[in-house]
N, C-alpha and C positions, 0 to 999 in steps of 0.2 A: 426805527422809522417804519418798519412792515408792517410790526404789531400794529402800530396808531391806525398804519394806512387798514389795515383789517379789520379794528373797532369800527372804523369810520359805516365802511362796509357794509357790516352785520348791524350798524345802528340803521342804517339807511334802509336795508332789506325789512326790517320789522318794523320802521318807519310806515312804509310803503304798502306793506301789508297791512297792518291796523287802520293804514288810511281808506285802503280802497275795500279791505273787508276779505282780502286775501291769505291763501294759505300757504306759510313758510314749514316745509318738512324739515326737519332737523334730530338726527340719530342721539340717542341721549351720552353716548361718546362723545360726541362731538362735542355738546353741551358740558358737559362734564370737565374734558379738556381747555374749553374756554376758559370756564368759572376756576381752573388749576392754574393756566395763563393768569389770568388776573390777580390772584393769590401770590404767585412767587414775584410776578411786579409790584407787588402792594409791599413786599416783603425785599427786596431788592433796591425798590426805590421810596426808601423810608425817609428820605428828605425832603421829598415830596407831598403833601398835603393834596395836592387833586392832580397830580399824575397819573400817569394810564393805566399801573395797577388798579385804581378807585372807577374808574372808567371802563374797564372791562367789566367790573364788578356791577356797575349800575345797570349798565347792558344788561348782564345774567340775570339780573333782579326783575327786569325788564321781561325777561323772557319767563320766568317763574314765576310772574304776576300774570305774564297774558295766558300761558299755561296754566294755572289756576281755576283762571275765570273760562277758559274752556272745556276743565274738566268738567265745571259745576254746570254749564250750559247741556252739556253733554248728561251728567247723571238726572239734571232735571228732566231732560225733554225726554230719556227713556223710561224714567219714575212715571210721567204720565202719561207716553203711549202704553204701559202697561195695564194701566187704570181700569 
């Protein structure tokens, strides 16, 4: 139950952030530890088909996608203040 209540959480925080354009810091430990959480519940709760293993995991995907698209934001705009 903690886990769930803690996905719920972390979905809401990056929720809230992408909504308003806000910025969530997160140590990549911590990130790390998530996506491990997720992983041993995907693997624990294997009777499960969309159990909170798969739901951490979509989270983490979540966050490596909006991390992605910030990197690229970020190498673009200093590729052309270099210009």
């Amino acid at each position: 139950m903690y886990a769930a209540a803690n996905r719920r959480v972390v979905q809401r925080m990056l929720e809230t952030c992408r909504k308003d354009g806000g910025v969530l810091l997160v140590q990549p430990e911590h990130l790390l530890s998530f996506k491990l959480m997720g992983l041993q519940r995907r693997w624990t709760d294997k009777t499960s088909a969309s159990g909170l293993g798969k739901q951490i995991l979509n989270t983490y995907r979540e966050f490596e996608t909006s991390l992605g698209t910030l990197w690229t934001r970020v190498t673009r705009t200093s590729a052309s203040s270099s210009s």
